[in-house]
N, C-alpha and C positions, 0 to 999 in steps of 0.2 A: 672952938671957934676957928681955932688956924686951921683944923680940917676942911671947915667948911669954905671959910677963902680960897683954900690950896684948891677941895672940888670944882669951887665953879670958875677958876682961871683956868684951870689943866684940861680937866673934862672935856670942854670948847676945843683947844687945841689939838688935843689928840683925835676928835673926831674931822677935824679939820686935814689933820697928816692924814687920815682915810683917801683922801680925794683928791689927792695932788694927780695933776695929769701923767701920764703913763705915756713917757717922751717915746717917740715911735709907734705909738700903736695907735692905729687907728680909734677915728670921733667921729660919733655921731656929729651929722653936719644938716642943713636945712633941706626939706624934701623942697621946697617950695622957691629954692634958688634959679632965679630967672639963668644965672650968668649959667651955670653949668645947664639945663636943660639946652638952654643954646646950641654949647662945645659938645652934647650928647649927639646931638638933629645931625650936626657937621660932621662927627666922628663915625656917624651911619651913613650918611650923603656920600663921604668920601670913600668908606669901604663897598659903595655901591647896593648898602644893603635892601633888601625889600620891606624891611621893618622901620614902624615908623612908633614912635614912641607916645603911647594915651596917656599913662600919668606915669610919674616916679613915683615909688613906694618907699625907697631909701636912700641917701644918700650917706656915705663917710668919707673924712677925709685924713690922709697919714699922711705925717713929714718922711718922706725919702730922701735921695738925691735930687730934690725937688717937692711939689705937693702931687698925691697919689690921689687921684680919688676912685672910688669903689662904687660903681650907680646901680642899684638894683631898681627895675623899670618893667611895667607889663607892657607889652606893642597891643596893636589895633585891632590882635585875635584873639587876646585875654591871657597870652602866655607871660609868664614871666620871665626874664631876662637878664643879661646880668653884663656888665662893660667895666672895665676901669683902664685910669692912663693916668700918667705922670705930667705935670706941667712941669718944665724946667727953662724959664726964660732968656734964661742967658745960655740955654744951645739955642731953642728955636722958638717959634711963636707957634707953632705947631705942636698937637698932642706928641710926647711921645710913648714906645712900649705900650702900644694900644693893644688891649684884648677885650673879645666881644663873645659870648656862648648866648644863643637863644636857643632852644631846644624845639 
């Protein structure tokens, strides 16, 4: 009988210690986040780019020196795409460490 208590208290928990978040490392974050698709449009606008962004396919987001985010994005030719940049508010209100590869 005390087995079986001990199972099904412990069993829960250790599945539970499975899935603790993995501080640092990038999360899966919402494809469908208005606010970043926004700070995407501007972070192209501003680098003058010729690419304009049809849908997001991915989004993550990692604690840095700030929030990181990671935007995997197909533009208006069907390529796929790839941008990330670092929010950090109290330097600037401004992306920073912006990097952008479309192929």
């Amino acid at each position: 009988m005390f087995l079986k208590i001990f199972a099904v208290l412990v069993v829960p928990c250790i599945a539970l210690a499975d899935r603790e978040p993995c501080l640092g490392c990038p999360e899966d974050h919402d494809a469908n986040d208005h606010e970043v698709h926004t700070k995407l449009s501007s972070i192209l606008a501003a680098a003058n780019s010729p690419h304009q962004v049809k849908k997001i396919t991915n989004i993550k987001k990692q604690v840095v020196a700030g929030m990181k985010f990671i935007v995997t994005f197909e533009n208006q030719e069907g390529k796929e795409c790839n941008a990330s940049w670092v929010e950090q508010p109290w330097v600037s209100k401004d992306p920073q460490y912006v990097e952008f590869n479309c192929p």
